[in-house]
C-alpha positions as CSV (number, residue, x, y, z in Angstrom):
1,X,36.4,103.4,57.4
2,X,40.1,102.9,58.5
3,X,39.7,106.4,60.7
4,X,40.6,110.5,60.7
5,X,43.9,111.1,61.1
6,X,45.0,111.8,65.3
7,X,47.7,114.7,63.7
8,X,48.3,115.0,67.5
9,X,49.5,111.8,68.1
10,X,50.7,110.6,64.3
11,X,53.4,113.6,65.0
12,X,54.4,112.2,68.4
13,X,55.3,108.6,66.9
14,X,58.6,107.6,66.0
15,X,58.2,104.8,63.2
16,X,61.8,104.1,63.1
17,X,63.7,103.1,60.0
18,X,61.5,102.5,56.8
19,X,60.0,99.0,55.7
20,X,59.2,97.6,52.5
21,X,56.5,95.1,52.6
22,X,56.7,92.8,49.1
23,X,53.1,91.9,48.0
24,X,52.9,89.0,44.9
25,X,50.3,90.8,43.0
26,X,47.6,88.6,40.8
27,X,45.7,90.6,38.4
28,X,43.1,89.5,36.6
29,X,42.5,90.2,32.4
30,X,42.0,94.1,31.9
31,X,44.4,95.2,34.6
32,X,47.8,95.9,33.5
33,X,51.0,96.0,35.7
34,X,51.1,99.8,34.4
35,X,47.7,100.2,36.1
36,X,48.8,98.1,39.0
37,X,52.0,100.3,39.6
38,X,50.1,103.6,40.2
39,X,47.8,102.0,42.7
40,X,51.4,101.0,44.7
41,X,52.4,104.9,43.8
42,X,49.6,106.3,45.6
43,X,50.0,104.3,48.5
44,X,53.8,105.3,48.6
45,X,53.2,109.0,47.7
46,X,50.8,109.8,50.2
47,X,50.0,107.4,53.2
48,X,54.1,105.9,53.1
49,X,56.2,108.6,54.6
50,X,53.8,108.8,57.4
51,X,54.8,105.4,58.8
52,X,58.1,104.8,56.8
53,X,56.5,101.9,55.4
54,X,56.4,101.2,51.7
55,X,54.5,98.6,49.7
56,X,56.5,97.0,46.6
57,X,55.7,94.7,44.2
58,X,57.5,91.8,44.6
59,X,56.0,89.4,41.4
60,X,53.2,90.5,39.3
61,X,51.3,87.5,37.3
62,X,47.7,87.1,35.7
63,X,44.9,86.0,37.8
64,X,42.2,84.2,36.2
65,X,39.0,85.4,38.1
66,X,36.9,81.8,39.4
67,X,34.5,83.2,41.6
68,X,31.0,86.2,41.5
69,X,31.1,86.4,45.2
70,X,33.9,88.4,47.8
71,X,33.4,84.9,49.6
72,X,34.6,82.8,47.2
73,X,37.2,84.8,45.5
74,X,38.6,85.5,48.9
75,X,38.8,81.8,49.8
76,X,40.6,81.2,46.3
77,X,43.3,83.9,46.9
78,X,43.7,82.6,50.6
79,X,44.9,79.2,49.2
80,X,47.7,80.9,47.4
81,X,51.1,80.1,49.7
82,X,53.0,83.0,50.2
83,X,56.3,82.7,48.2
84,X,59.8,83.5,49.9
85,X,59.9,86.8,48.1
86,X,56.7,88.1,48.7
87,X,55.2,89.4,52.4
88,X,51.9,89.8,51.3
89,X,49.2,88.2,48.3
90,X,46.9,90.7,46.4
91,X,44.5,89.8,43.7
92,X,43.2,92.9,41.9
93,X,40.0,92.3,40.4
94,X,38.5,93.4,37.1
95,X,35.0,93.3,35.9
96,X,32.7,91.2,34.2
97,X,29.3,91.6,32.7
98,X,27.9,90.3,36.2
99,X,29.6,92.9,38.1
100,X,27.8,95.5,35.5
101,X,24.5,94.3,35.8
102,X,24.9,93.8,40.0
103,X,26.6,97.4,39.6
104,X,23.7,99.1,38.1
105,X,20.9,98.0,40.8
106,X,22.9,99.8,43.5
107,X,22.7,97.2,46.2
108,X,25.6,96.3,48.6
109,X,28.8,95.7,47.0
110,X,32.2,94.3,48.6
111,X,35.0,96.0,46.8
112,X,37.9,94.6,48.7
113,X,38.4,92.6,51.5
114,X,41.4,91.0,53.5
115,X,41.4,87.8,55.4
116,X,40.6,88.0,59.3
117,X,42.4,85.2,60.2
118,X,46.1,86.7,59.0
119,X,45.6,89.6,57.2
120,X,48.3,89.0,54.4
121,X,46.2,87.7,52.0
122,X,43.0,90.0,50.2
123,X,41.7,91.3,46.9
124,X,40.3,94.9,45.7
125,X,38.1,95.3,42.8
126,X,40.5,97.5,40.4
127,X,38.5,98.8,37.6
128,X,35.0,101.0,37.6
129,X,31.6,99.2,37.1
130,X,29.1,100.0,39.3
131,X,27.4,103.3,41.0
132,X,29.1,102.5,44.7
133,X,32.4,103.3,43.5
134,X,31.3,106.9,43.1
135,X,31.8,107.2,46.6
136,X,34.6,104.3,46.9
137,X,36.8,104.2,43.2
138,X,39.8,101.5,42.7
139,X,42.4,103.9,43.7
140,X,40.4,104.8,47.2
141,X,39.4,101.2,47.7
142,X,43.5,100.1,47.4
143,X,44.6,102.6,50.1
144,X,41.7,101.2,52.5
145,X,42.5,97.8,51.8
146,X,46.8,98.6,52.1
147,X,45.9,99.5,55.7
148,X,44.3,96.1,56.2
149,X,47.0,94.4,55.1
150,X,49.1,96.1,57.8
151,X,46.9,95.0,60.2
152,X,44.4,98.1,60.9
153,X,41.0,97.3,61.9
154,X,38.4,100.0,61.3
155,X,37.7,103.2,63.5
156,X,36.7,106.8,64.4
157,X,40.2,107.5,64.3
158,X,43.7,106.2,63.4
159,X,45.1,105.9,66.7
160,X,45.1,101.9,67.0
161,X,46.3,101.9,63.7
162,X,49.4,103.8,64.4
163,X,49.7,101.7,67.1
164,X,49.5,98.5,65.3
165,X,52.0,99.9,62.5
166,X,54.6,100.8,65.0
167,X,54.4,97.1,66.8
168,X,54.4,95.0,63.2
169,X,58.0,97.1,62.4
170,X,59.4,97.0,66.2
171,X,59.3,93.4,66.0
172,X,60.4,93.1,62.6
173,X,63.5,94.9,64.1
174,X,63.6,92.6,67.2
175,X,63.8,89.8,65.1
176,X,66.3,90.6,62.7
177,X,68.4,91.8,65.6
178,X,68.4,88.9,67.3
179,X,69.1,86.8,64.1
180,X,65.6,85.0,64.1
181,X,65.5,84.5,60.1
182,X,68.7,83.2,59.9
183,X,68.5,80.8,63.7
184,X,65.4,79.5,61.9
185,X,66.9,79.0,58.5
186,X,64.0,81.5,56.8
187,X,63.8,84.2,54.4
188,X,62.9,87.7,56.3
189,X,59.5,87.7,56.3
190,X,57.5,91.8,57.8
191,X,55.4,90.3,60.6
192,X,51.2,90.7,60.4
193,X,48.9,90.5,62.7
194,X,45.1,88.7,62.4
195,X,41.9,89.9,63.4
196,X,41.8,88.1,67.3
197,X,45.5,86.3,66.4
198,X,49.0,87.1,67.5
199,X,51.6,88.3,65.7
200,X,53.3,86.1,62.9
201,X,56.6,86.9,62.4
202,X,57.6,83.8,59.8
203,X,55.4,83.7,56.7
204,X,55.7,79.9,57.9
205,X,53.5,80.8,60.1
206,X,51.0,81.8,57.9
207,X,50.9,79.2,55.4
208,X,50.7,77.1,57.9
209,X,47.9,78.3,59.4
210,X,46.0,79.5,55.9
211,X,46.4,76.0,55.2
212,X,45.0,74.2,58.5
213,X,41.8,76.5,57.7
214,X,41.7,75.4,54.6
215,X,41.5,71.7,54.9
């Protein structure tokens, strides 16, 4: 789990001005961008105004599902560049008869997952199929995942997380004061940190890297 929440500590913390962070979403047959829009809605009506930090969606387009296995459809989403407009990739997932069948044995089950290498890249299983989402359902799963993707590992408690939150928008703010995007001739990009990795603060930077790994 991502943590408890520190109240203690979440009320001394001054997140600044609020960030949007632009995800291109990729949704597979069977999820709509209706469907899509209330997962982003929960996120924004209930963990948003915490942090001052909103999740958008920048592009929605149909994903065609390639892969049984987190591994693999993680490793097909991870070779998906991120666009100027976007800050983030998210493939939601819907079922297949598979899914069902695995679903119904009750063994382990990965219902999301985000890359460890940069964090901006990840899917979540959107739609119910299987007895583990009793305890973790789409709309749960997208919130843990959404802290992923801002670059919180998992703990007792949210401290680190805050932590991490508050560094990814100070130096968003460092570099747009000091005119980084433009110097480098780059569209603003909200910085994210890797598991182990330092902070990217050009989506360059990612590709880049996504793509060395790739090879």
């Amino acid at each position: 789990m991502i943590g408890f929440e520190n109240r203690a500590m979440l009320e001394r913390m001054d997140f600044g001005k609020p960030n949007e962070v632009q995800f291109c979403v990729y949704a597979s047959e069977g999820i709509s961008k209706e469907r899509t829009e209330k997962f982003f809605a929960g996120w924004n009506e209930k963990e948003a105004t915490k942090y001052q930090l909103y999740a958008r969606i920048a592009s929605f387009q149909i994903y065609e599902r390639k892969n049984f296995f987190h591994s693999g459809i993680l490793k097909n989403i991870m070779e998906i560049p991120i666009p100027d407009e976007c800050d983030r990739v998210l493939a939601l997932i819907s079922r297949n008869v598979g899914d069902v069948i695995w679903g119904l044995t009750a063994l382990p089950e990965v219902l999301g997952e985000v890359n460890d290498e940069t964090l901006t890249h990840g899917f979540v299983v959107g739609k119910m199929g299987s007895l583990n989402q009793l305890l973790m359902s789409p709309r749960k799963g997208f919130l843990h995942e959404l802290f992923h993707f801002f670059s919180c590992g998992h703990a007792i408690l949210k401290s680190d997380c805050y932590q991490m939150i508050k560094s990814l928008k100070d130096v968003a703010v460092q570099v747009r004061e000091q005119n980084g995007y433009e110097r480098f001739g780059v569209k603003p990009y909200f910085p994210s940190k890797g598991v182990n990795a330092p902070i990217f603060i050009f989506r360059e930077q990612v590709n880049g890297t996504l793509k060395n790994l790739l090879k």
